[in-house]
C-alpha positions in Angstrom: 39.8 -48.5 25.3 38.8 -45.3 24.2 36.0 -43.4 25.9 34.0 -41.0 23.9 32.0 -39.1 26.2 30.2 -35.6 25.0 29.6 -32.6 26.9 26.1 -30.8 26.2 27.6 -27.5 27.1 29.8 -27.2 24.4 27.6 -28.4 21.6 25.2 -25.4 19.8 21.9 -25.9 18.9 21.6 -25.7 15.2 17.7 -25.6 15.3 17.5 -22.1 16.4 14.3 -21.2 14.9 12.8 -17.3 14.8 10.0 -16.2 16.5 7.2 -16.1 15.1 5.9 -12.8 14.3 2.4 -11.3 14.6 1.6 -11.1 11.4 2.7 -13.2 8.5 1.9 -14.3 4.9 3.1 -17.3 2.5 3.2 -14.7 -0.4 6.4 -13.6 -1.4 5.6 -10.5 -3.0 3.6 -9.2 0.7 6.0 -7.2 3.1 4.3 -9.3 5.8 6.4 -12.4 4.6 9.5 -13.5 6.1 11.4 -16.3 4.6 13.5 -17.9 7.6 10.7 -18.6 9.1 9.4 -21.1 6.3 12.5 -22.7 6.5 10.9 -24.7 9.6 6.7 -26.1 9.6 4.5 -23.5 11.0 1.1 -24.6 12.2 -1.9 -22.4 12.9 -4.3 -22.9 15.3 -7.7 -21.2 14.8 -10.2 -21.4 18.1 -7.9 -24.5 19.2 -8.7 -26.4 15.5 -5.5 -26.7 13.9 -5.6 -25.2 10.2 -3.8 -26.5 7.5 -5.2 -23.3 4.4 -3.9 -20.3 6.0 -2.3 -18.0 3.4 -1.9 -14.9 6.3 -2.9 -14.5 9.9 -2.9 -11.7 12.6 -2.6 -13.1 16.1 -3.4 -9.2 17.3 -6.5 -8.5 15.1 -7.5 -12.3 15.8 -7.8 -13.5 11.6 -6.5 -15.7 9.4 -7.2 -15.2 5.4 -7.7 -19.2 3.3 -8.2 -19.2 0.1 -11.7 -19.0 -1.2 -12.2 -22.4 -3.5 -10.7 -21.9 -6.8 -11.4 -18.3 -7.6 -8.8 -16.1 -9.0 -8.8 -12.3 -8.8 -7.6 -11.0 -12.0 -3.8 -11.3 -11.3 -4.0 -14.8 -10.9 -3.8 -15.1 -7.5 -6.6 -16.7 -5.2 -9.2 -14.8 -3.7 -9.1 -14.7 0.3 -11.7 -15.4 3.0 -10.7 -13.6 5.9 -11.8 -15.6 9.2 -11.9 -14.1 12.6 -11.2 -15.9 15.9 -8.0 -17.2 18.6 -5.0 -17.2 16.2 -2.6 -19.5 17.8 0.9 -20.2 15.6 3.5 -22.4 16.8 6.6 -24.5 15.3 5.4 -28.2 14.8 
């Protein structure tokens, strides 16, 4: 019979995630965004409520910026609410 037995030292972790920075934005055109980090589900927490809208936050500064209903600024892009609080983000 052959045994197959594995060794957990000598396997790598593939998942290696970055660390998340202290400020980051979905928009690809800010200098805030990094785009190995999307490559793995961020979550934001905002005063321990988990927020699912977040286009940018600041962990430092304590705010996140959601999108403000439909509105557009004149570019095309949605307007932002900026709100203040705990900024908590973590890999779900």
């Amino acid at each position: 019979m052959n045994d197959i037995t594995t060794n957990d030292s000598t396997t790598t972790d593939t998942t290696a995630r970055p660390a998340l920075p202290d400020r980051l934005c979905v928009n690809p055109r800010s200098k805030h965004y990094v785009a190995e980090i999307f490559n793995h589900d961020v979550g934001i927490r905002l005063n321990g409520k988990e927020r699912f809208d977040v286009e940018e936050y600041c962990i430092s500064e304590g705010w996140v910026k959601v999108a403000a209903a439909k509105a557009l600024d004149r570019r095309g892009q949605p307007l932002l609410m900026t709100v203040k609080g705990t900024v908590e983000a973590f890999y779900r």
